[in-house]
C-alpha positions as CSV (number, residue, x, y, z in Angstrom):
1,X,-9.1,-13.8,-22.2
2,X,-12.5,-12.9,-21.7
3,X,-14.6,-14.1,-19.0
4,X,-17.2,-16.2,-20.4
5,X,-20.8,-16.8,-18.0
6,X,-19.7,-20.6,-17.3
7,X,-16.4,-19.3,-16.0
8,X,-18.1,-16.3,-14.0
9,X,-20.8,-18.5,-12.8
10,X,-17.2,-21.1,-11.9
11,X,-15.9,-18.9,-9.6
12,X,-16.8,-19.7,-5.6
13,X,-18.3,-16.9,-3.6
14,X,-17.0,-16.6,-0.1
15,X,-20.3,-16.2,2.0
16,X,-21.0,-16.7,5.8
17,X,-20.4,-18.2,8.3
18,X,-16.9,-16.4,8.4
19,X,-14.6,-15.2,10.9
20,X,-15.5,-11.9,11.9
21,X,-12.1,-10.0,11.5
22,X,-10.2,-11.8,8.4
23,X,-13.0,-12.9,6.7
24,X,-11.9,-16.7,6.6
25,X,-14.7,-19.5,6.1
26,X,-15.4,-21.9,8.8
27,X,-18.3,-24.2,10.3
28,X,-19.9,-21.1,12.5
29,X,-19.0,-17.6,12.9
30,X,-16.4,-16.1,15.0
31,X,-14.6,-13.0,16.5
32,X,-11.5,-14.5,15.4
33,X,-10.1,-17.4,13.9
34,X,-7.2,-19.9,14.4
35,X,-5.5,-17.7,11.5
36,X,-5.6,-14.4,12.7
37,X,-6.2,-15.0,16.6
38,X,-3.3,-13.5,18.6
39,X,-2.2,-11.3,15.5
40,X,-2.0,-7.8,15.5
41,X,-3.8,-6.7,12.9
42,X,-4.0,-3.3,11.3
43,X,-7.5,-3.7,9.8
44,X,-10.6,-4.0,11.4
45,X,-11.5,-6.3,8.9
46,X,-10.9,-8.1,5.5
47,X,-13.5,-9.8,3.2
48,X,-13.0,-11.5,-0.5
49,X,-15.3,-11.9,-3.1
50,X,-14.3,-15.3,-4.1
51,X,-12.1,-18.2,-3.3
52,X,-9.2,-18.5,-4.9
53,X,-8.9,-21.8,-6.5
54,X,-7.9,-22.5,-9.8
55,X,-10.5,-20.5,-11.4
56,X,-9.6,-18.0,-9.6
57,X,-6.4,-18.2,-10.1
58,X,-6.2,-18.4,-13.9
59,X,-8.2,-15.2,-13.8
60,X,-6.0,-13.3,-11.6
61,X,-3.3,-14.5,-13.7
62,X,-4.7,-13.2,-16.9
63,X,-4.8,-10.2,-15.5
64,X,-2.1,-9.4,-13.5
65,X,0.6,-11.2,-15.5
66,X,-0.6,-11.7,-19.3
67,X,-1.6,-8.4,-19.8
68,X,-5.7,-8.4,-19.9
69,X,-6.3,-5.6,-17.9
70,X,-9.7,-5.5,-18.8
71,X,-10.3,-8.5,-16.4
72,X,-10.2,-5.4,-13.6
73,X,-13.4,-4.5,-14.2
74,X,-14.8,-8.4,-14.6
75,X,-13.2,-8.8,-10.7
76,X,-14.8,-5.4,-9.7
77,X,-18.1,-6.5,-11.3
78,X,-17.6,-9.8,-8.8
79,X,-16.7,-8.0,-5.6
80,X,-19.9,-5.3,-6.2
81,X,-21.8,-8.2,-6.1
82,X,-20.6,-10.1,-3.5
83,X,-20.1,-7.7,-1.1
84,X,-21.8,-4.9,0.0
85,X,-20.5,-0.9,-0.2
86,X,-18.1,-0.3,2.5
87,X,-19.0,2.7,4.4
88,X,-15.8,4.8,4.3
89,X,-14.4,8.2,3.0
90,X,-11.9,6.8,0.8
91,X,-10.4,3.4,-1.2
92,X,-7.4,3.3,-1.3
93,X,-4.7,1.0,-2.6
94,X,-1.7,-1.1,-2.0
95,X,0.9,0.3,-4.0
96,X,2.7,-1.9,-6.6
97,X,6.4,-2.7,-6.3
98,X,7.9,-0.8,-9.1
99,X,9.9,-3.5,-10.6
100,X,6.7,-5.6,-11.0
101,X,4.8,-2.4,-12.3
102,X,7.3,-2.1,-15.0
103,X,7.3,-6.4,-16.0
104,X,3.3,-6.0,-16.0
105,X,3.1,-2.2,-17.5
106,X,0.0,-1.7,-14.9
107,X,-1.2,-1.7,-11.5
108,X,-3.5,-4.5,-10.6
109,X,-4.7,-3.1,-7.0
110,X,-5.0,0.1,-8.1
111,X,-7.2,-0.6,-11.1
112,X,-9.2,-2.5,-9.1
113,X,-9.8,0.4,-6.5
114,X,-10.6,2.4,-9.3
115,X,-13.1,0.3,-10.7
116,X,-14.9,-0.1,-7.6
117,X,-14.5,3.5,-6.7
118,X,-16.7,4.0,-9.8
119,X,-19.6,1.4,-9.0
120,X,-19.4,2.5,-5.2
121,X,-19.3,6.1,-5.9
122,X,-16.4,6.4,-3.4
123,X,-13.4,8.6,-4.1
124,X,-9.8,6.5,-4.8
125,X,-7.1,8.6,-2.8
126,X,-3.4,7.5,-3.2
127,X,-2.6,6.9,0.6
128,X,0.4,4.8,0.7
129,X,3.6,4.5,-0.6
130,X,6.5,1.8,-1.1
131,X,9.4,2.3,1.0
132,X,11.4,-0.2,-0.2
133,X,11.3,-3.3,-2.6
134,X,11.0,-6.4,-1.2
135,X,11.2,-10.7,-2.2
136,X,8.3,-11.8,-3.5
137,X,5.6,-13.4,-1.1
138,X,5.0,-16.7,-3.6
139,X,5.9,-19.7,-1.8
140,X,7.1,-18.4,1.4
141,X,5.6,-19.2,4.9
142,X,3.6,-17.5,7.3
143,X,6.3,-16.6,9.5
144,X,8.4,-15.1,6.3
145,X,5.9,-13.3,4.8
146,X,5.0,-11.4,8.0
147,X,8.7,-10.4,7.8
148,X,9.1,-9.4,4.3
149,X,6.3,-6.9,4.5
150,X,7.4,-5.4,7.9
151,X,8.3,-1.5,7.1
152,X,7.4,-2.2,3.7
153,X,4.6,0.7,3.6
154,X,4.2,4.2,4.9
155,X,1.2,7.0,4.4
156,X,1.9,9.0,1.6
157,X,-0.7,11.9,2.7
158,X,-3.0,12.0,5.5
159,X,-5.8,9.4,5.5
160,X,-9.4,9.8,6.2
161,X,-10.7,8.3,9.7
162,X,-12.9,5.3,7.4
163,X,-10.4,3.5,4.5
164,X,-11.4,0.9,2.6
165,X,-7.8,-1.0,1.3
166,X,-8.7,-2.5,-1.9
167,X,-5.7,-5.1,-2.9
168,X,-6.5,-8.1,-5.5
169,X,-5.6,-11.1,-3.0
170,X,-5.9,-11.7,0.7
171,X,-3.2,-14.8,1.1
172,X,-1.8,-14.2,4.5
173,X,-3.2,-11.3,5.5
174,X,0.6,-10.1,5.8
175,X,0.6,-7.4,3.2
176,X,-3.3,-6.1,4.2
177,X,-1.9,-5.8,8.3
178,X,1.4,-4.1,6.6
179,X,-0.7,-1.4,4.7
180,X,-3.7,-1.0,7.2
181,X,-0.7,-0.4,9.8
182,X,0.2,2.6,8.0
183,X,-2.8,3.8,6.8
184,X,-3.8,4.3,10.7
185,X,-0.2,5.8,10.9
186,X,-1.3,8.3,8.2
187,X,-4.5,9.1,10.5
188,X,-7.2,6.1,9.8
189,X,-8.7,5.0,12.7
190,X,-10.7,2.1,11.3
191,X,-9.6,0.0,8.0
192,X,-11.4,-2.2,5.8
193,X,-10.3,-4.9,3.7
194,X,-11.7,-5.7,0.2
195,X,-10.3,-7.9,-2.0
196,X,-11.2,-10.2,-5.4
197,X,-10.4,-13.5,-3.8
198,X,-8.8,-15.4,-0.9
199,X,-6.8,-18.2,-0.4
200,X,-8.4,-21.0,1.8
201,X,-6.1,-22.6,3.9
């Protein structure tokens, strides 16, 4: 699959007003939305390039499951555009799960922090690591996803004090907060958020 203009021009940029800490759309602007109000969050804050609908969707899937890993630089195109440089030290990534990494043969978050790295001209450091494996986040709730990530990550060096945490969707937020929490237990003191797209809820 290669992204054709129609498709690119398809895809629905995420642009303001948003909430000021996850990023989500609404009416008027925010400190912090009815989704991530009364969370605690790692990340200072999270923004998407695009929605994910089924445009979206049939990208990412392309990509992370058929094999066209090309499409990483087609989504890292999209975010450069959409969103501007994030003034940190570093990218980094969330890690894959190893079982997934070997069913795709690649690492979709990663890529996409390196392909970004290289249009931003910010360095891609390998901060975190998996401690465990864990259920996949597809079709469960809120509630459930906050609990399969818990513990899930933990630094893997010592971060810089700016991160930006590149990952290819923002669905809950669950798996960014897990990550950004351990990046700042690595030594961040404020994380980013950048991802392709984001569910709309």
């Amino acid at each position: 699959m290669s992204l054709c203009d129609a498709c690119r021009d398809g895809l629905v940029r995420l642009a303001p007003p948003l909430c000021e800490r996850c990023g989500a759309p609404g009416a008027w602007p925010i400190s912090r939305c009815a989704e991530c109000k009364g969370r605690r969050l790692g990340f200072a804050t999270a923004r998407a390039a695009v929605v994910y609908d089924d445009v979206a969707r049939r990208l990412v899937s392309a990509w992370k499951e058929r094999g066209q890993r090309h499409l990483a630089r087609v989504a890292a195109a999209v975010v450069a555009d959409t969103l501007a440089r994030p003034a940190v030290a570093a990218l980094a990534f969330v890690p894959s799960d190893r079982d997934r990494t070997l069913e795709r043969g690649h690492r979709p978050a990663e890529a996409l922090a390196r392909e970004l790295g290289r249009s931003w001209e910010v360095p891609v450091e390998h901060l975190l690591r998996r401690v465990r494996s864990v259920d996949r986040q597809r079709g469960l709730g809120l509630k459930e996803r906050r609990q399969n990530v818990t513990g899930v990550f933990a630094p893997a060096r010592a971060s810089p004090a700016r991160v930006c945490l590149v990952d290819d969707i923002y669905t809950s937020g669950a798996t960014a907060a897990a990550a950004a929490t351990a990046l700042r237990k690595g030594g961040a003191r404020r994380v980013e958020v950048i991802t392709f797209a984001r569910a709309i809820r």
